[in-house]
N, C-alpha and C positions, 0 to 999 in steps of 0.2 A: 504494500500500500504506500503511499505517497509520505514519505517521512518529513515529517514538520516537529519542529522542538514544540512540546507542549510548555502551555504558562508556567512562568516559574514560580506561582500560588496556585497550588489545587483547590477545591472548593474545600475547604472545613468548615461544616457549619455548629454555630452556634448553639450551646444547651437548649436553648428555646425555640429550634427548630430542627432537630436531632432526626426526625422522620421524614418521609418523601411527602407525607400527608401536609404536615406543617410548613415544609418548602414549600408545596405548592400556594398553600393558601397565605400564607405570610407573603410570600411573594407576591404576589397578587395583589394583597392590598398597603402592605408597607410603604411610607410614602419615599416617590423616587426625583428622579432627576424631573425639574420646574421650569427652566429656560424655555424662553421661548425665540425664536430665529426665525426672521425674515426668509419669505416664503412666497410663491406664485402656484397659484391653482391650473392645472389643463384636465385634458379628456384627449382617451384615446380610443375612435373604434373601430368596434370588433367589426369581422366579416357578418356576423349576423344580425346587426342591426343594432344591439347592444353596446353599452361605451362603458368603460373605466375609468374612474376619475383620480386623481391625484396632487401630489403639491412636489414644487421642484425647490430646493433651499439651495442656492450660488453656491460654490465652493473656490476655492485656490488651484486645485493642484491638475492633475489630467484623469481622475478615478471619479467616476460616480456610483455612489450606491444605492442598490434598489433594492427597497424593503417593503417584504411583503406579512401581512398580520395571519394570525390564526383564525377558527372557527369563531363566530359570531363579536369577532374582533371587527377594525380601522385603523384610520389610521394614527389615531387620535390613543389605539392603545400603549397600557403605559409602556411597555417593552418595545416599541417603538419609537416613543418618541426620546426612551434613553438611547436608539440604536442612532436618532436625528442628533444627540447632544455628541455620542465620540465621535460622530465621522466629521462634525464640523469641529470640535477637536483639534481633528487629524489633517482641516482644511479640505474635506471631500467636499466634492458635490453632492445631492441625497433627492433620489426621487422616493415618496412615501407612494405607493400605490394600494387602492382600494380595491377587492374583488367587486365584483357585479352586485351592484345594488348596498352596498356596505356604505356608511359616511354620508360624503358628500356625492356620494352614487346612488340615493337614493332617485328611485324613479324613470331611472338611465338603464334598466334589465329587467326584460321578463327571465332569463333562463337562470339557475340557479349557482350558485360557485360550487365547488367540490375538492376534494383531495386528487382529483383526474386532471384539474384545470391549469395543468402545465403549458398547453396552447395558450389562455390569456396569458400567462408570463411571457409565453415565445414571443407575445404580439407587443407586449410593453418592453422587450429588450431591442425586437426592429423598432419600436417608435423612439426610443433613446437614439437608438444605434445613426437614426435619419435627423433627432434635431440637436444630437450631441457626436459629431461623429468622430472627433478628436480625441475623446475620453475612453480611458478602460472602465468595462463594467462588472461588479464586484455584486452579486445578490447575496441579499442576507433574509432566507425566510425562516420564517416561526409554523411550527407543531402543523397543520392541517397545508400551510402554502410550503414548508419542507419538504412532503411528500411529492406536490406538484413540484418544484423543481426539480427533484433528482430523476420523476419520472420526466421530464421534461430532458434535463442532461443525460438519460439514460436510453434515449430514441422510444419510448416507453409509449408516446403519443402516437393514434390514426397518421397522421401527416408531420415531416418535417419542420421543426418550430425552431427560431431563433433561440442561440443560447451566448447565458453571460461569459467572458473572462476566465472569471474564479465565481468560488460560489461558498456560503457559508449556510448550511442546513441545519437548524436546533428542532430538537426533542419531534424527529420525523415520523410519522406512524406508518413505519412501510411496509407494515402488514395490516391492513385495515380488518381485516377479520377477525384477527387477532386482540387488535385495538377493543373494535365494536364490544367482544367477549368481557376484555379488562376492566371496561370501563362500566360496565354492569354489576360489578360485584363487591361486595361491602361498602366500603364507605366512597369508594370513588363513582358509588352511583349518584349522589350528590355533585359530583362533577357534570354526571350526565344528563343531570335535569336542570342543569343550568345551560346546558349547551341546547336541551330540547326547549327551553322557554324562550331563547333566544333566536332560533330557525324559527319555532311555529311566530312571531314576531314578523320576521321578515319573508313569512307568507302571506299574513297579514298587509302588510305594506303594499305585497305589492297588487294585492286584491283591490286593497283601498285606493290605491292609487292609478286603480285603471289594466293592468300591466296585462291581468291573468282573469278569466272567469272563472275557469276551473277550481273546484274548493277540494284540497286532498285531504282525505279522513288524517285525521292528526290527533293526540291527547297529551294531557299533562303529564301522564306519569309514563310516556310508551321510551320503550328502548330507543337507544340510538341507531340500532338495527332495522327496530321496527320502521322507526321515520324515516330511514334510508331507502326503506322496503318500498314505503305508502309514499315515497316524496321524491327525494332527489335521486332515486335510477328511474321514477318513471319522468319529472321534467328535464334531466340531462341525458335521457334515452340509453339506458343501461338496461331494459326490465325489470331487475330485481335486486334486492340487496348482491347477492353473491355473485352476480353479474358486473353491481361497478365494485364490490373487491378486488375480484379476477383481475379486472384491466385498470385498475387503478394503484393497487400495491407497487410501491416501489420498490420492493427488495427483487422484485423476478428483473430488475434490470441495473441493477449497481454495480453490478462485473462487466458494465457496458459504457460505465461515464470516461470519456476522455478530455474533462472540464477540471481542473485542478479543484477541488472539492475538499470540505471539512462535513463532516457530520459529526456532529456535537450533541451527546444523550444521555441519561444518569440511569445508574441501574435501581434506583428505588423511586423514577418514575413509576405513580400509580395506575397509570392503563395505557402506557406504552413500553412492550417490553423489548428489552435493549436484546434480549441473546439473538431477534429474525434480522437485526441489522450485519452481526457475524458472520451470521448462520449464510446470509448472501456471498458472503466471498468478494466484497467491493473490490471493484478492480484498483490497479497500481496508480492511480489519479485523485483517488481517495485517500486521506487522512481519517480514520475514525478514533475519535474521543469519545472515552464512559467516565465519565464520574464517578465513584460510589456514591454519590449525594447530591442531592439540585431538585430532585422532585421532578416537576414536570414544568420547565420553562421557568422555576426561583431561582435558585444557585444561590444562596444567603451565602453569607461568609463572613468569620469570625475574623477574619486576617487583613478585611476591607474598609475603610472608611467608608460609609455607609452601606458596608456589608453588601455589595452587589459585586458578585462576582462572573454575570454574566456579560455585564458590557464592558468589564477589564477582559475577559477572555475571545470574546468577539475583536476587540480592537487588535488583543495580540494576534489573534487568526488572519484580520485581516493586513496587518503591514509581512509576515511572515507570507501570505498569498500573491501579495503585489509584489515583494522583493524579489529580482533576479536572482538563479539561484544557479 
């Protein structure tokens, strides 16, 4: 695999966040990085009629980074907008992109986002690539838009999609079936019904807003599987949950990325398990980082001024990525 010096801080976390459970949730709501930086809003779109919105922050140097959020995330989430505070930092340029209908995307998609939507990234790395063309481009996505990228660097997609530079992928679920399972049981079912109140939300929207008639049976308390089932393989034309598994898992194509790549993932994440990311055999282009500790997208840390050891690890990944080697 692609040999990168790991940080020279591993994650050690804090007595008061000692479990993957309390990483996550601590992390989550701990307060983080507050800056705010001058910014320009665009739209990019799709071949189907659909558009993506986002915010482009100047930079210095010749790198742009494009940051993509997780499940019923924006751009406006917090681990975002610490990933907008190091690259400007670092003097990057930083595009925040929103999936379909997410943000300031609201009203702009009837077709839903997914862990398959490595094509909308393809399309947001040519629209860089056409109105930044001088700049290397560095992706850094999160948990649900992880998977979409690696299947995206992985040729994983229907049709060939544009891809970035380098690529930095945290807490990637590249076995979605797997996921769907994890994340049903004991207490990180609570994870899950936060993720289902937040889709059946932006089924809602896009009802209300005109987008869709079609009403898909939905409930408060259904699996993440089930809503997969009743929702998004039948509006992103998968037919069935086990259908956009199949073609959506990124591990059946990680022995295929020839993108200089980080995959960044902690083994006591609670419903994403790190052994199907091994278990794939990432090819020599790959770098993969485990944690013992971080949760699921926290990474608290006893060793850190404000204990965030994700965007000190991210930064180190990414000058280690851009540096000639």
């Amino acid at each position: 695999m692609l040999n990168l010096a790991p940080p020279p801080l591993p994650c050690r976390a804090p007595w008061w966040a000692a479990s993957g459970h309390l990483q996550t949730i601590l992390g989550n709501y701990l307060p983080g990085e507050s800056a705010v930086y001058p910014s320009e809003p665009f739209r990019i779109p799709l071949r189907d009629g659909d558009q993506l919105t986002g915010r482009h922050y100047l930079g210095e140097t010749d790198v742009l980074m494009l940051v993509f959020h997780g499940l019923g995330g924006d751009e406006q989430a917090h681990y975002v907008r610490r990933t907008v505070a190091l690259a400007r930092k670092l003097g990057h340029h930083v595009w925040t992109v929103n999936h379909r209908g997410c943000g300031a995307g609201r009203g702009l998609a009837k077709k839903p986002y997914h862990s398959g939507s490595g094509d909308d990234l393809g399309t947001a790395f040519a629209a860089a690539r056409e109105r930044h063309p001088g700049l290397r481009q560095l992706a850094v996505a999160y948990s649900l838009s992880a998977n979409a990228l690696l299947l995206n660097l992985g040729g994983g997609l229907p049709e060939s999609a544009a891809q970035p530079d380098a690529a930095i992928a945290v807490n990637p679920p590249v076995d979605l079936g797997a996921c769907s399972h994890a994340i049903h049981q004991g207490l990180s079912r609570l994870y899950e019904l936060r993720f289902i109140r937040r889709c059946r939300q932006a089924i809602r929207q896009r009802v209300e807003d005109g987008l869709i008639s079609e009403v898909y049976r939905t409930w408060p308390l259904m699996s993440l599987r089930e809503f997969d089932d009743a929702y998004t393989s039948k509006a992103a034309e998968f037919g069935d949950a086990d259908g956009y598994y199949a073609r959506c898992s990124a591990r059946h194509h990680l022995s295929r990325i020839t993108v200089p790549t980080v995959m960044l993932m902690a083994k006591d994440d609670p419903f994403i398990p790190w052994r199907h990311a091994v278990e794939a055999n990432p090819s020599s282009s790959v770098h993969l980082h485990i944690e013992p500790q971080g949760g699921h997208m926290g990474y608290l840390s006893r060793d850190l001024p404000g204990h965030r050891w994700l965007p000190y690890a991210v930064a180190h990944y990414a000058k280690q990525l851009l540096t000639p080697h």
